[in-house]
Structures are given as structure tokens and as C-alpha cells.
N, C-alpha and C positions, 0 to 999 in steps of 0.2 A: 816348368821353370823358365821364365823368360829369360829372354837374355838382349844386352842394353846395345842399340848398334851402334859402329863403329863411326866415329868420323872422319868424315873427308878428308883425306891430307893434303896438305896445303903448306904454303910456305912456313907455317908458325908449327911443322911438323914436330921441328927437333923439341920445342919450346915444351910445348907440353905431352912429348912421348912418356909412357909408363908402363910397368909392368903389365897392369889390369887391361889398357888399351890395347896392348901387343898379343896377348894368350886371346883378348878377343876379336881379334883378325884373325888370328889363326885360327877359329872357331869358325870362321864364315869364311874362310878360305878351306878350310876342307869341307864344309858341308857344300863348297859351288864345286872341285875340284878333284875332292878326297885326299886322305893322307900323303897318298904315294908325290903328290905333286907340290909339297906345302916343303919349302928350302927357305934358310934363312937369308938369302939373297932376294926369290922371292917378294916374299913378305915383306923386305924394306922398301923391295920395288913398289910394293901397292899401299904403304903407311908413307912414300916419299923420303925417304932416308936410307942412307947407305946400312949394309948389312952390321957394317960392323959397330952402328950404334944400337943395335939389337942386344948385341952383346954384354952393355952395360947392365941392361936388366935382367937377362934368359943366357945362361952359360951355351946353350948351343939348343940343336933343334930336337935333343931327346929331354931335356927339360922341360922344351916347349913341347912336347906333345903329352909327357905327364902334367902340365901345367893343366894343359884344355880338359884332360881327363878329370882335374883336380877342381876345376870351373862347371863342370857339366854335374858335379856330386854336392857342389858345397851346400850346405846348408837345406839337404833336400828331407832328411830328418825331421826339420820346424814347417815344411810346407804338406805335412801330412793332415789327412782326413782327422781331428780330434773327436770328435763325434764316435767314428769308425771306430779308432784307437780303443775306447774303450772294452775290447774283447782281445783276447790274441788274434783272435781267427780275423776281425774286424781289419789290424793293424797290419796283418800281414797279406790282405786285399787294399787296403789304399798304399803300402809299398811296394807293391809289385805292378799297381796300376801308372804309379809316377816315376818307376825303371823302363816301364813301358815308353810311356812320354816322351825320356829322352831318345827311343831307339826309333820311335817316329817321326818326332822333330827333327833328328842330327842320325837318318842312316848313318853317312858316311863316319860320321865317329864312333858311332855306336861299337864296333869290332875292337876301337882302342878301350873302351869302356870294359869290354869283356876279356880283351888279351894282353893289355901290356903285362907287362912284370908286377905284381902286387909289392907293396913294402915289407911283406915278411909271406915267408912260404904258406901259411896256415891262411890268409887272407885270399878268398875266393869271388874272382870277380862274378858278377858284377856290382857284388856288394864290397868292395875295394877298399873304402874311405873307412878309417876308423874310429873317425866318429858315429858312420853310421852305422859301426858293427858294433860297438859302442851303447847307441839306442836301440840296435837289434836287441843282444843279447839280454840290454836290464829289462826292457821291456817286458818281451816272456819270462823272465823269472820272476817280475814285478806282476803277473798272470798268475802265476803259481806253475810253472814248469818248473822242474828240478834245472841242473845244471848241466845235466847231460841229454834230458832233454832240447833243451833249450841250442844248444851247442847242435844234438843231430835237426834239429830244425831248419837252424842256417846252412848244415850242408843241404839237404834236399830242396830246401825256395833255394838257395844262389844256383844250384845245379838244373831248376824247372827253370828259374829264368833266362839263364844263358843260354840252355838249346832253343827255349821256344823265341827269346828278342832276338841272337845271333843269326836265326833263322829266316826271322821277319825281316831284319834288316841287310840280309843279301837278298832276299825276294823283292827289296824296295831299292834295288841297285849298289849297294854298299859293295867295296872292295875288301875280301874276306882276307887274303894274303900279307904274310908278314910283310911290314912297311920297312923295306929295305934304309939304312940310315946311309948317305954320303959321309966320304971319309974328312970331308972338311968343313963339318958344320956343329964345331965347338968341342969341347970337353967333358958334356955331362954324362954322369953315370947313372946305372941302373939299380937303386938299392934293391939284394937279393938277399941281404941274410937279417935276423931279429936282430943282431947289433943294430941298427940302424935305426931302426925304431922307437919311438920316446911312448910309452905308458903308461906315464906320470896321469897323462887325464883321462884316460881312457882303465879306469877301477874295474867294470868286470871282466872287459877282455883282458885285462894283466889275468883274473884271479881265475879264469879261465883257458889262459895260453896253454898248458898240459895240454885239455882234451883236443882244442883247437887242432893244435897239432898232432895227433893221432891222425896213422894211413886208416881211414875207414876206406878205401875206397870200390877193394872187391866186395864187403856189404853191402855198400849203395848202391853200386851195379846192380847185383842181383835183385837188390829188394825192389828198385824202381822197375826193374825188368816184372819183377812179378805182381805188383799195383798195374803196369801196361796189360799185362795178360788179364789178370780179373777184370780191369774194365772193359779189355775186348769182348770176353767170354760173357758177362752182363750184357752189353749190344749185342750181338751178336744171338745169343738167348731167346733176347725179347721180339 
């Protein structure tokens, strides 16, 4: 997924600042920098504008870092393999190739990809964005998975991706640790509860929020625990 760079700033900074231009500095300011180092003082310092017209756009610098989060997913849904698509199996090898992507492309973001706070408890990064869980879920039932299928599906890919990119992406220098927030750099919040959330366009994950939310999580242990063993016990065999 490319991403447009940023321009120069320059005397005509104020003129034409915006949201879009701001969340993408902050995108190339932490993939030179990393999180921990990205302050909305900063960031005006290198757009040539005081901090606090940042603020017109981005309430403070946890908006902006769910922003960049929100910039690195958008639309990554429409840029899938169609081809592939056509199988389940096919469609969930060209989205786990282009999760991949960004964690090569953008180490350094990559960990906010996988850890900030999701918009509702049941959303598992790194599949975060609900649009994309969205085309996750109709997809495979659009496959012929049942519903609960389909549902334990998304736990086990979001749960293989995040160990194996979280992984690649501190092996490729990424800073893993929570990005501490200064006390004075705006007002935004972290939505943490399903109030918050709008559904309205997003049909199957509404009609499957129930199972979403079910703790599977001592099954998944165990069962991923035991696909690990079988496949060692197969190597290891041969």
C-alpha cells in the first residue's frame, strides 16, 4: 500500500495544512524515528507550524497515533489479490501477505498496528479496522463457512499474524514497548467499550457480535499449542 509523500514545508505551510497531510508526517516521522519520539510539538516543528495549529485538525497525539494506525488499514480490503479471492484459502493468503507489507514497509509502526486499543473488545488486532473485519467475516461465509466457523477463523489468522509480524518487526528494529503519551499533548481518548462503535455498515460483524465476543481464549491456546506439536512431531519424524 503506498503511501503519498509528504511536502516540504514551507512558508505557505499554514495555507494548505490538513488532516491527511498531518497523520502523513506522522507516518514518516515514526518509521525515521519511531513512536516513542513522535510529540505534537515535534511534528509542527518539521510541517513548519506551531503545535498548536495541529490541533485544529488532530485533538492531541493519541488521535494521531490512532489516526496513522487508521491510514496504514484504509482501504487495504480493495487492494487484495481478486484472482486469489476466489477460494477462502486463496483470500486469506493475499491478506496476510498485504498485513505482512505494512510490517516491512513501516517496522516502526507496525507494534501500533498490533497493540493500540481496538474500537471494541472483540476486535483483534491486527485485523483492527472494521471494515476489514467486515470483508473478513462475509467473505468466508460467502465461501460457505458457517458462522462460527468463520468467526473461529478470524481468531486463529489475527492470532498467526500478530506473533509471526510483531515478531518480524522487532527483529527489523521496531520498538515493542508501550509508547508512553506526555501529559500535554491534547485531549483524545481511547475508545474501549462497543458503545462507541457504529455498525450500521458493517451487516455481518453486527450479526455476529455475540460470538465475536465470546472468551475462547484457553481453546486457542491449547489448540494452536497442539497444531505446533503435530507439526514438530511430522519434522522431526521425517
Amino acid at each position: 500500500m503506498s503511501q503519498a509523500a509528504v511536502p516540504q514545508a514551507s512558508a505557505g505551510s499554514m495555507r494548505r495544512l490538513d488532516r491527511e497531510l498531518i497523520v502523513r508526517a506522522a507516518l514518516q516521522s515514526i518509521d525515521k524515528r519511531g513512536a516513542q519520539g513522535l510529540t505534537m510539538r515535534a511534528l509542527g516543528h518539521e510541517l513548519g507550524v506551531e503545535a498548536m495549529s495541529l490541533y485544529r485538525y488532530i485533538s492531541g497525539r493519541e488521535e494521531l497515533l490512532e489516526a496513522v494506525v487508521e491510514l496504514l488499514l484504509r482501504g487495504l480490503e480493495d487492494d487484495l489479490d481478486k484472482e486469489l479471492s476466489e477460494t477462502w484459502q486463496g483470500y486469506l493468503q493475499t491478506l496476510a501477505h498485504a498485513v505482512r507489507k505494512i510490517a516491512i514497509e513501516h517496522p516502526a509502526v507496525f507494534p501500533l498496528v498490533a497493540t493500540r486499543h481496538p474500537a471494541a473488545p472483540w476486535l483483534r488486532p491486527p485485523l483492527r479496522s472494521l471494515a476489514l473485519v467486515e470483508n473478513f467475516l462475509s467473505t468466508l461465509v460467502h465461501h460457505g463457512l458457517t458462522d462460527q466457523q468463520a468467526v473461529d477463523t478470524y481468531r486463529s489468522f489475527s492470532s498467526f499474524l500478530l506473533g509471526n509480524l510483531l515478531l518480524e518487526a522487532a527483529m527489523r528494529g521496531a520498538e515493542t514497548s508501550p509508547v508512553e503519551l506526555p501529559m500535554d499533548e491534547g485531549d483524545a481518548t481511547v475508545p474501549t467499550q462497543d458503545g462507541t462503535v457504529d455498525l450500521a455498515k458493517c451487516p455481518t460483524v453486527s450479526r455476529l457480535e455475540t460470538l465475536l465476543s465470546e472468551d475462547r481464549s484457553d481453546d486457542e491456546f491449547e489448540i494452536s499449542l497442539e497444531t505446533l506439536l503435530d507439526r514438530l512431531e511430522l519434522v522431526v519424524s521425517q
